[in-house]
DRENTORNU-219523 format. One record per residue: residue number from 1; residue in three letters; x, y, z of N, C-alpha, C, O in turn. Coordinates in Angstrom, 1 decimal. Example, Ala and Ser with C-alpha at 12.3 -4.5 7.8 and 13.67 -1.06 7.14 Angstrom:
2
 romar torlum n_east n_north   n_up ca_east ca_north  ca_up c_east c_north   c_up o_east o_north   o_up
     1    ALA   13.2    -5.7    7.8    12.3     -4.5    7.8   13.2    -3.3    7.8   14.2    -3.3    8.5
     2    SER   12.8    -2.2    7.1    13.7     -1.1    7.1   12.9     0.0    7.9   13.4     1.1    8.0
//
This chain:
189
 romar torlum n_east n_north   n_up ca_east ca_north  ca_up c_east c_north   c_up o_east o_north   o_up
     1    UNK  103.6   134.2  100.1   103.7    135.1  101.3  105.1   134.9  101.9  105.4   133.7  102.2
     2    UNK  105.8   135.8  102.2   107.0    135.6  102.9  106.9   135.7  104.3  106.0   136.4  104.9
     3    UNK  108.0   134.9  105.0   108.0    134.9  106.3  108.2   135.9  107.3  109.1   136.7  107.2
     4    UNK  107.3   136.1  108.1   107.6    137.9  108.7  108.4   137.9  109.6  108.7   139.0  110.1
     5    UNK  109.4   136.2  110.1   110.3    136.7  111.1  111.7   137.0  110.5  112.3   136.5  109.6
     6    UNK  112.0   138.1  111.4   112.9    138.6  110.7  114.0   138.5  112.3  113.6   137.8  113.2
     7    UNK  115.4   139.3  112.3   116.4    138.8  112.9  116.0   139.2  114.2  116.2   138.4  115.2
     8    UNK  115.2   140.4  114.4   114.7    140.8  115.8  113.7   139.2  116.6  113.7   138.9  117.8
     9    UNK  113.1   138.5  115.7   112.5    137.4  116.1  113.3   136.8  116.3  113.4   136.7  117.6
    10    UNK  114.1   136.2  115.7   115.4    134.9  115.9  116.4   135.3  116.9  117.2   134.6  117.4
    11    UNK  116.4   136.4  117.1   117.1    137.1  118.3  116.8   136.9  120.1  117.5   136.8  121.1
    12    UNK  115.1   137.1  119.9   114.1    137.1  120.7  114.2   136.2  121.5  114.3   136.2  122.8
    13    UNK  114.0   134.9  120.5   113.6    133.3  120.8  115.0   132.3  121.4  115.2   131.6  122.3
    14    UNK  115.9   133.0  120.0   117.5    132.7  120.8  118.1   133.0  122.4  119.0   132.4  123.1
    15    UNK  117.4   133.9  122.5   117.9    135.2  123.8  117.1   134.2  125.0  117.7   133.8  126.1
    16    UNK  116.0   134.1  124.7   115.0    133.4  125.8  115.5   132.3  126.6  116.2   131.6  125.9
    17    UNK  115.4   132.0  127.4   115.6    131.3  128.8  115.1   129.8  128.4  115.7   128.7  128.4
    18    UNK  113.4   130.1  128.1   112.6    128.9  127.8  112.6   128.4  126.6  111.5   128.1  126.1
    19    UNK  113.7   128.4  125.8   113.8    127.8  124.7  114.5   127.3  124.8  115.6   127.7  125.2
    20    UNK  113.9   125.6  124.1   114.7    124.2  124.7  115.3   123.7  123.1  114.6   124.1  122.1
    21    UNK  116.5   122.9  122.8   117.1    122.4  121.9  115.7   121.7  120.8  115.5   122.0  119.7
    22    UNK  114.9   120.7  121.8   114.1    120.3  120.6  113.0   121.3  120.3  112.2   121.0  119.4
    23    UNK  112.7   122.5  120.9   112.0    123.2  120.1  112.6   123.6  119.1  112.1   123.2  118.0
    24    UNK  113.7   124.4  119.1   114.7    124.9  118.2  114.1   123.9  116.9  113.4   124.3  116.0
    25    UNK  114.6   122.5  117.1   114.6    121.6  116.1  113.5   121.6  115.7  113.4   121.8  114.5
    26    UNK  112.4   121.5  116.5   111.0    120.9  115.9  110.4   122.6  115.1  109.9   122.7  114.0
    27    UNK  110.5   123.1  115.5   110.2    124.7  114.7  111.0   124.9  113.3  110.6   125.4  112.3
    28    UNK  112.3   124.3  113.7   113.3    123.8  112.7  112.7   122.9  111.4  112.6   123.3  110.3
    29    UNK  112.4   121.9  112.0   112.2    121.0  110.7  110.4   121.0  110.5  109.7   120.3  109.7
    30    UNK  109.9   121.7  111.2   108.1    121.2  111.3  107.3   121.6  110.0  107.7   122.6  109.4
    31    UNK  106.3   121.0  109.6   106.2    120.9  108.3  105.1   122.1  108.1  104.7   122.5  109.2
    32    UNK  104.6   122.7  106.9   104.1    123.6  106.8  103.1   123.9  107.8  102.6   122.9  108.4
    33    UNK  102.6   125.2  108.3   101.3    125.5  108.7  100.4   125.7  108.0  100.5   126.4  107.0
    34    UNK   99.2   125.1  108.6    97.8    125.3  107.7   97.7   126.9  107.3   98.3   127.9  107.7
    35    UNK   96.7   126.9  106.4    96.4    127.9  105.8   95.5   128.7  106.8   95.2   128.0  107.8
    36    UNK   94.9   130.0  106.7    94.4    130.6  106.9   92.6   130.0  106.9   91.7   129.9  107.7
    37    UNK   92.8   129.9  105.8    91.3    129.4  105.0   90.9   127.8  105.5   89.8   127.2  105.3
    38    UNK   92.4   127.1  106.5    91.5    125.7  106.8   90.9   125.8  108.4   90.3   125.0  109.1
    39    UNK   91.3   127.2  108.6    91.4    127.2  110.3   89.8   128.1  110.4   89.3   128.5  111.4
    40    UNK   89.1   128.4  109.0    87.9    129.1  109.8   86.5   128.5  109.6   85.9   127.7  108.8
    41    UNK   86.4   128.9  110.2    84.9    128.7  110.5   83.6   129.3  109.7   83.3   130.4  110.1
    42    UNK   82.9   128.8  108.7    82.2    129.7  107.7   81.0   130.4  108.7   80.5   129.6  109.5
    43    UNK   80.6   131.3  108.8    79.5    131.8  109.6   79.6   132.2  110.5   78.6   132.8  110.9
    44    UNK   81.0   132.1  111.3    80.7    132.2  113.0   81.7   133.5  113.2   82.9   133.4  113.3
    45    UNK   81.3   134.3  113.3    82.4    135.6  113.6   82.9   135.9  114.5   83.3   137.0  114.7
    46    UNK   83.1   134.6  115.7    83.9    134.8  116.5   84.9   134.5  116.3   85.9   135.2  116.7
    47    UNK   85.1   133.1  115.3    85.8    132.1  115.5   87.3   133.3  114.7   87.2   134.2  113.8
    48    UNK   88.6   132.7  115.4    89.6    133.4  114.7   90.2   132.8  113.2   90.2   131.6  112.9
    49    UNK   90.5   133.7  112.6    90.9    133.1  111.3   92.9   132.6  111.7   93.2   131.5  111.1
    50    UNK   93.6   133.1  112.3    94.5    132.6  112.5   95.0   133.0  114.5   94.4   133.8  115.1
    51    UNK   95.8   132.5  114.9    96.3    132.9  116.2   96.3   133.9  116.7   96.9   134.6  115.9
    52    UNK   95.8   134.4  117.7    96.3    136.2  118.1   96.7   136.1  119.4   97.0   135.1  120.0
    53    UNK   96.7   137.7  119.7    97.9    137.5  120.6   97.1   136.9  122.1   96.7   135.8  121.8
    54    UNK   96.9   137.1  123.2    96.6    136.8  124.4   94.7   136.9  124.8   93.8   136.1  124.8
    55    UNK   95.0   138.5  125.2    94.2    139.8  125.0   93.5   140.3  124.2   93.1   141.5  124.3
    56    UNK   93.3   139.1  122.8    92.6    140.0  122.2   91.2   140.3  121.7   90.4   139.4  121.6
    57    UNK   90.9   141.0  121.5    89.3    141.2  121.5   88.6   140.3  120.3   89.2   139.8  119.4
    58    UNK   87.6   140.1  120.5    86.6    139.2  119.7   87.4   139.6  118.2   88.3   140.5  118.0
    59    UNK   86.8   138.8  117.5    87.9    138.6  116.4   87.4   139.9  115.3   88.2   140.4  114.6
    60    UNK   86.0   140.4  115.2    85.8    141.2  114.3   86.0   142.4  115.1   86.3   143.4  114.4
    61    UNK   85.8   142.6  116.2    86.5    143.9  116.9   88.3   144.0  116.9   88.9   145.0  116.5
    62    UNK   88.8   142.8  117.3    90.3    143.4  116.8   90.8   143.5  115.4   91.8   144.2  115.2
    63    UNK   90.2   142.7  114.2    90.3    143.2  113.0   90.2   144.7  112.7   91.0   145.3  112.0
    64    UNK   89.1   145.2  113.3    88.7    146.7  113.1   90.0   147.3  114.0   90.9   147.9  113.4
    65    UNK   90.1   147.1  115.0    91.1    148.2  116.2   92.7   147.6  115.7   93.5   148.5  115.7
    66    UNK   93.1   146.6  115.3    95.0    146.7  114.7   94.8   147.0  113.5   94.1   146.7  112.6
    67    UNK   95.7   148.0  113.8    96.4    148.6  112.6   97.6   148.0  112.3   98.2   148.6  111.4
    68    UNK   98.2   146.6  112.9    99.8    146.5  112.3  100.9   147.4  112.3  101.9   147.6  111.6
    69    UNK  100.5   147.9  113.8   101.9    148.7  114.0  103.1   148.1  114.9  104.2   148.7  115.0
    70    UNK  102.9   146.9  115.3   104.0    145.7  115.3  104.2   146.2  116.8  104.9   145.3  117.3
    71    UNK  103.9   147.2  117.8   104.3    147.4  119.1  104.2   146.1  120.0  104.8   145.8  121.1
    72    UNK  103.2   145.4  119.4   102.7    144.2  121.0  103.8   143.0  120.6  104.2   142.3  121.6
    73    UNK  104.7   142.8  118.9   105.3    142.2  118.4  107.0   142.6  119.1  107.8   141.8  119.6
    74    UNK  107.2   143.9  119.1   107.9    144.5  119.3  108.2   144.1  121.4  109.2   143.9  122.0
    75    UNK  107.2   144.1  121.8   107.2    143.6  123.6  107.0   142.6  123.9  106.7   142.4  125.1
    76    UNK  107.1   141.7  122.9   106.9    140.0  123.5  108.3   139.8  123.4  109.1   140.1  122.5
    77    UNK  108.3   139.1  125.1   110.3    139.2  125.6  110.3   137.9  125.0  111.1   137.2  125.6
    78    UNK  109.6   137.2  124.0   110.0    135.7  123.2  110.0   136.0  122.2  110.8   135.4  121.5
    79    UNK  109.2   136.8  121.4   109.2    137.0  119.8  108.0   135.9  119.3  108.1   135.2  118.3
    80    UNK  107.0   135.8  120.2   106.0    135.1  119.5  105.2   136.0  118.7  104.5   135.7  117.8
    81    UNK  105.5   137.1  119.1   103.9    137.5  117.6  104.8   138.2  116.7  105.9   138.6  116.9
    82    UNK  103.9   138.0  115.6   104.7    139.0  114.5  103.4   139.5  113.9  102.3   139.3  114.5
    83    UNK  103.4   140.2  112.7   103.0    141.0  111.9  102.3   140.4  110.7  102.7   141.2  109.8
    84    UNK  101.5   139.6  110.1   101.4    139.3  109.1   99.9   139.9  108.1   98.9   140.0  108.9
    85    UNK   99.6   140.2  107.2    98.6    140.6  106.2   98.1   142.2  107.4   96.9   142.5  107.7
    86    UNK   99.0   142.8  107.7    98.5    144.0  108.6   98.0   144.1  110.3   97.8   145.1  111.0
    87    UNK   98.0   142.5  110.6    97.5    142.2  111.9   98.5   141.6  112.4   99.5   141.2  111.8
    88    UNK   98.2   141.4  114.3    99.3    140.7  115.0   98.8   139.2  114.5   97.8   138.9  113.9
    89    UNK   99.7   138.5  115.0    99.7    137.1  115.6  100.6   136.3  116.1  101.7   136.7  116.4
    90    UNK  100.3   134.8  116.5   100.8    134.2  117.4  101.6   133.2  117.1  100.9   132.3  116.7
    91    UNK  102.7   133.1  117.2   103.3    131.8  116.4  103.8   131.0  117.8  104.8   131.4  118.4
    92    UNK  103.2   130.0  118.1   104.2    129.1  119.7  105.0   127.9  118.6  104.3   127.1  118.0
    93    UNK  106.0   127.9  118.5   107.0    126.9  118.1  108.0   127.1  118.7  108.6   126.0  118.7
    94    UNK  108.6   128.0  119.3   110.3    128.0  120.0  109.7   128.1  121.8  110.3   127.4  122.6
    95    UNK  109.1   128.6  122.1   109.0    128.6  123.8  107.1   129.3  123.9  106.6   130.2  123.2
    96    UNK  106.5   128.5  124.9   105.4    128.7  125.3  105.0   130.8  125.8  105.8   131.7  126.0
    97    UNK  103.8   130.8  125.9   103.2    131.9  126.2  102.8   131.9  127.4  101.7   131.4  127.8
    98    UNK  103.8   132.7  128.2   103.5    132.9  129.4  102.8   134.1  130.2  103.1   134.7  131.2
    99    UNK  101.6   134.4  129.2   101.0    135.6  129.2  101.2   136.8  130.5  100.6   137.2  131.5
   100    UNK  102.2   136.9  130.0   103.0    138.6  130.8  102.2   139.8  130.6  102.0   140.6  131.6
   101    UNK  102.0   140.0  129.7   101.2    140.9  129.4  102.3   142.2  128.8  102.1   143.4  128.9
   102    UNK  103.0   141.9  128.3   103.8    142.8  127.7  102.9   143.1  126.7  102.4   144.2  126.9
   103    UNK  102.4   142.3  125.6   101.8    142.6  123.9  100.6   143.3  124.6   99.8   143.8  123.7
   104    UNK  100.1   143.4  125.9    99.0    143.6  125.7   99.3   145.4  126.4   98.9   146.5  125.9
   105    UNK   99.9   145.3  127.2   100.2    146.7  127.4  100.9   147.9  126.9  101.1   149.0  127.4
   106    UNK  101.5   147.1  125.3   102.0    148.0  124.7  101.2   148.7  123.4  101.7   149.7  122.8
   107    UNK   99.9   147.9  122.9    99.2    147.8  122.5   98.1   148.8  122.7   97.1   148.7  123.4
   108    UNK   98.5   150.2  121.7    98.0    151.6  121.7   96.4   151.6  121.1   95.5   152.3  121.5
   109    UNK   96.4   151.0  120.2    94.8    151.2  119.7   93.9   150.0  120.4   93.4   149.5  119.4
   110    UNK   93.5   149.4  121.4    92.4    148.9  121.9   92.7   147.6  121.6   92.3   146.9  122.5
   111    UNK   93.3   146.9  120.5    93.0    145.5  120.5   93.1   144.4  121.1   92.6   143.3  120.9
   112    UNK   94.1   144.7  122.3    94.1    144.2  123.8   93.3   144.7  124.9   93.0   145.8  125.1
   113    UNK   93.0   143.7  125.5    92.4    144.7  126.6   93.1   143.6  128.0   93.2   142.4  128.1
   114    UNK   93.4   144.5  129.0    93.7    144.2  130.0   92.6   143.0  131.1   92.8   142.2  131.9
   115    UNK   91.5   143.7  130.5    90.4    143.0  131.2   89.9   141.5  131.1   89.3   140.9  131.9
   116    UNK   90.5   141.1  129.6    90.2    139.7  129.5   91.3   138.9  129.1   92.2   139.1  128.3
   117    UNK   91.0   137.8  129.9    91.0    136.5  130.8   92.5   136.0  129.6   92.1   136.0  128.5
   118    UNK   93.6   135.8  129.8    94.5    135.9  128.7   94.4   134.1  127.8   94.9   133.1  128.3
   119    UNK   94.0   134.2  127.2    94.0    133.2  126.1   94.4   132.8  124.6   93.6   133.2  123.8
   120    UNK   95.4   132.3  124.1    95.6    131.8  123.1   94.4   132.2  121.9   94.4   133.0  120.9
   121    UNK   93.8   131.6  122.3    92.7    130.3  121.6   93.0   129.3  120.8   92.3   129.0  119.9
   122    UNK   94.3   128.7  121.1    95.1    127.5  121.0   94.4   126.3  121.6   93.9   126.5  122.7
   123    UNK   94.1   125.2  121.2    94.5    123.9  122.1   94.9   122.7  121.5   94.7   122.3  120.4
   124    UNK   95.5   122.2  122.4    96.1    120.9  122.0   95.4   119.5  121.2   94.8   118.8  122.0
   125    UNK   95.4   119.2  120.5    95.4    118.2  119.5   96.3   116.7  119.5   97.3   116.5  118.8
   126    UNK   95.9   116.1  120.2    96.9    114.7  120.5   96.7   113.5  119.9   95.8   112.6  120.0
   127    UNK   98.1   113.6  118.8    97.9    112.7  118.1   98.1   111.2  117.9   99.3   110.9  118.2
   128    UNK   97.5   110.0  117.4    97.3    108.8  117.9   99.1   108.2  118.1   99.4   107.2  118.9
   129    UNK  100.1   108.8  117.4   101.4    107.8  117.9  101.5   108.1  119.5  102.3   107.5  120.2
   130    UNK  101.0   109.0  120.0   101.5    109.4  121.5  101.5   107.9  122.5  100.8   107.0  122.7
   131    UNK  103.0   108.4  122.9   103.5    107.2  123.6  102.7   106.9  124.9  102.7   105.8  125.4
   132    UNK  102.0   107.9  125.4   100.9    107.9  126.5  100.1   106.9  126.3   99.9   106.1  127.2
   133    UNK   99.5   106.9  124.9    98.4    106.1  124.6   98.8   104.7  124.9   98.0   103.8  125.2
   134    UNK  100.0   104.4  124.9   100.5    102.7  124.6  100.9   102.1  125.9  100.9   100.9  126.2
   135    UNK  101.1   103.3  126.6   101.8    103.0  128.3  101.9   104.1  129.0  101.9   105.3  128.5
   136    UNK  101.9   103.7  130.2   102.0    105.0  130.9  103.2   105.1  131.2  103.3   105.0  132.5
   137    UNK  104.3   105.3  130.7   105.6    105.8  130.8  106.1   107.4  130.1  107.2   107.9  130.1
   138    UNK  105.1   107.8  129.6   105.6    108.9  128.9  104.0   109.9  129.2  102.9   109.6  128.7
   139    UNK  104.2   111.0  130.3   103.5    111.8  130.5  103.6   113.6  130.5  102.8   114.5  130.8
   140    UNK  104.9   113.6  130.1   105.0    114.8  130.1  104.0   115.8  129.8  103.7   116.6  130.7
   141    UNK  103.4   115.8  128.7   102.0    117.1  128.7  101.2   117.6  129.9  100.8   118.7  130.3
   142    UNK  101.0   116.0  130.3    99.8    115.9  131.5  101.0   116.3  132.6  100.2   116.7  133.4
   143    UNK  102.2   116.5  133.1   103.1    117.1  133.9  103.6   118.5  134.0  103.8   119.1  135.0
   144    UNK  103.7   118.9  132.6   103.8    120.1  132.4  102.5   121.2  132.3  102.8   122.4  132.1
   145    UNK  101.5   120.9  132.3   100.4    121.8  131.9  100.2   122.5  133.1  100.0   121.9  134.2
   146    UNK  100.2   123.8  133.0   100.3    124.8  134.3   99.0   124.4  134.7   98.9   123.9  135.8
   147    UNK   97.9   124.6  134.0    96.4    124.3  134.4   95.5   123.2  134.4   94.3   123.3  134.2
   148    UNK   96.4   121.5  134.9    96.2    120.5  134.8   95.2   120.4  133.9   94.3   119.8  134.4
   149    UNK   94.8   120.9  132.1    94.0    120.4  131.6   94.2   119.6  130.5   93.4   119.5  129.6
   150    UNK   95.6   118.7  130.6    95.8    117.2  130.4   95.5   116.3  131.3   95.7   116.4  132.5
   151    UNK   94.9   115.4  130.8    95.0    114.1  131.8   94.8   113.0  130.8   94.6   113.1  129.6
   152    UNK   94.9   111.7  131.5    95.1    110.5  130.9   94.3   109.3  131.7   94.8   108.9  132.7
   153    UNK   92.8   108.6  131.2    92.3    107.6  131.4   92.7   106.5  131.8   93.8   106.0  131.4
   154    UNK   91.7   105.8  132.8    92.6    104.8  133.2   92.8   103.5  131.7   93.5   102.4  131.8
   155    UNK   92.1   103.8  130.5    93.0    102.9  129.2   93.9   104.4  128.6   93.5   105.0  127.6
   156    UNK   94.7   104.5  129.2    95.9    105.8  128.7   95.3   106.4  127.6   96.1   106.6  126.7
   157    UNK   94.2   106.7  127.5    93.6    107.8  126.3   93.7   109.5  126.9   93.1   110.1  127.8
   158    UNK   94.7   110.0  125.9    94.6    111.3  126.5   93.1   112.1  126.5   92.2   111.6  125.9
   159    UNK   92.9   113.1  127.1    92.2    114.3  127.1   92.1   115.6  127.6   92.4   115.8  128.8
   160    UNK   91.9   116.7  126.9    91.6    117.6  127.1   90.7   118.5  128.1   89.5   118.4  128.1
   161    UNK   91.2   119.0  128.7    89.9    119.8  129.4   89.9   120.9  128.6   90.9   121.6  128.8
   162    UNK   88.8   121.4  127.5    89.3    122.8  127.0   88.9   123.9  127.5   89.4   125.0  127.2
   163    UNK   87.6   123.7  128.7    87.5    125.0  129.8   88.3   125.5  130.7   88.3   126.6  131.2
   164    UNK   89.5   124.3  131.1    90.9    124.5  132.1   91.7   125.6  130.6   91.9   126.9  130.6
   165    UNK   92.0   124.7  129.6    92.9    125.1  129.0   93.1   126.5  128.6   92.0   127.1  128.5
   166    UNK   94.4   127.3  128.4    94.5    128.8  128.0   95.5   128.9  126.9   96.1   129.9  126.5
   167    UNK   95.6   127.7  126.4    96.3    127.7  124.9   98.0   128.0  125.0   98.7   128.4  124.1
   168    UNK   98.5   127.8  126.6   100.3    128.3  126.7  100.7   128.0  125.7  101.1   128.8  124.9
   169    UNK  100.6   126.1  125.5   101.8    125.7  124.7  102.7   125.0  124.9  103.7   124.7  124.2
   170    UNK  102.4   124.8  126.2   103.6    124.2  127.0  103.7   122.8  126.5  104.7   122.2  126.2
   171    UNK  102.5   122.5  126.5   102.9    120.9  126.0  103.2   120.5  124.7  104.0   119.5  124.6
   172    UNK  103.0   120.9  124.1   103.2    120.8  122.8  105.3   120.8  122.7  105.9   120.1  121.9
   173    UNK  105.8   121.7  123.5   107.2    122.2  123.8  107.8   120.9  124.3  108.9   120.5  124.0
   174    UNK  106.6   120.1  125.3   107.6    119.4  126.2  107.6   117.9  125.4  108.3   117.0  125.6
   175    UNK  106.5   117.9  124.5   106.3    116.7  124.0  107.5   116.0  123.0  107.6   116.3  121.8
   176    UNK  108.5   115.2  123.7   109.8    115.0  122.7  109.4   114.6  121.2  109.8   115.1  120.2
   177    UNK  108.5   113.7  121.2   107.8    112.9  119.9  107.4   114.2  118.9  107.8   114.3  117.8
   178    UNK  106.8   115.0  119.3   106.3    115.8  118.5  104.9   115.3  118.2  104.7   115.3  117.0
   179    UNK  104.0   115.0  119.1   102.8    114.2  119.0  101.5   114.9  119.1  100.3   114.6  118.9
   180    UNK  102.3   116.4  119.6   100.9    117.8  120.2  101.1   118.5  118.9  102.2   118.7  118.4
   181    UNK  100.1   118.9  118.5    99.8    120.0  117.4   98.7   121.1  118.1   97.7   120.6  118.7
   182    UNK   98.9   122.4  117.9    98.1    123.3  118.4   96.7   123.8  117.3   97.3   124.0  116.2
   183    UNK   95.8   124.0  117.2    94.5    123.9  116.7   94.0   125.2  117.3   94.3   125.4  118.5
   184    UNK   93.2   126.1  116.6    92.2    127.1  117.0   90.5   126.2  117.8   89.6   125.4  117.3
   185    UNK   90.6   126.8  118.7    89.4    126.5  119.5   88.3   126.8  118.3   88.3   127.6  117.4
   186    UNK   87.1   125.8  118.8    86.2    126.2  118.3   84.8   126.9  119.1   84.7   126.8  120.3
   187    UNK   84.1   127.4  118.4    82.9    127.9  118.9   81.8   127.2  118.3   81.4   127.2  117.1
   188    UNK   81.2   126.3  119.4    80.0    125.4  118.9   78.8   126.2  119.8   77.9   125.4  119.6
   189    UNK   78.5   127.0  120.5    77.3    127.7  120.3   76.7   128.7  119.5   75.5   129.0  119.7
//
């Protein structure tokens, strides 16, 4: 499968305000993304098969309503979504999602909807080198998260709140190590 960003993306991300040198880099050198097939869930039809955009409807309702006409790709003032196997999606590697609602109001066939609650369905994944864990000298995630749902124990173990969380991204951005990886939420009821 070839890469769907094309110069209008690299333009987008370049252009942007909130894109920091080590994202550049870490988007730059970061190693493959999972597949499709490791991110689902057998049985559960909510769960997403890959990232979407904010707004978007339960996952077998917006499968049915995008058509892949690239407009919501086309109004993200970052160039996070693109186009891939006919459907949007969400790629956060150069600058977080600051759910504007541009993808959602440009978005002609229903697969956005204004009405709900804007979410990723991203979250953070913190992995054991985090310099958090070793000392409390390095807190950035837990600093940056618009919706305090980082925090850190009093033995520096991170955690998640994933009812605060809305999948920005931000930390993952701010983390210099490269210690955050973003993960599809799961659905355990």
């Amino acid at each position: 499968m070839s890469d769907p960003r094309d110069s209008r993306y690299y333009h987008a991300w370049m252009s942007s305000r909130v894109v920091s040198r080590r994202g550049l880099f870490r988007g730059l050198l970061s190693s493959a993304k999972p597949s499709a097939e490791e991110n689902t869930v057998a049985g559960d039809l909510r769960q997403q098969a890959v990232p979407r955009p904010p707004q978007a409807l339960a996952e077998p309702l917006f499968l049915k309503q995008c058509n892949g006409c690239g407009h919501c790709a086309d109004a993200c003032p970052v160039g996070l979504l693109s186009v891939e196997s006919g459907k949007a999606i969400l790629i956060i590697d150069y600058a977080e999602c600051d759910f504007c609602g541009a993808c959602t109001q440009a978005c002609e066939r229903g697969a956005l909807d204004l009405s709900i609650s804007p979410d990723t369905g991203l979250r953070p994944v913190i992995l054991p080198p985090c310099l958090g864990r070793m000392d409390d000298l390095c807190r950035m995630c837990e600093i940056a998260c618009p919706r305090s749902a980082i925090f850190f124990n009093q033995q520096n173990q991170p955690s998640v709140d994933n009812q605060k969380c809305d999948g920005c991204g931000k930390c993952k951005l701010v983390c210099y190590h490269g210690d955050i990886q973003l993960s599809l939420k799961r659905h355990d009821s």
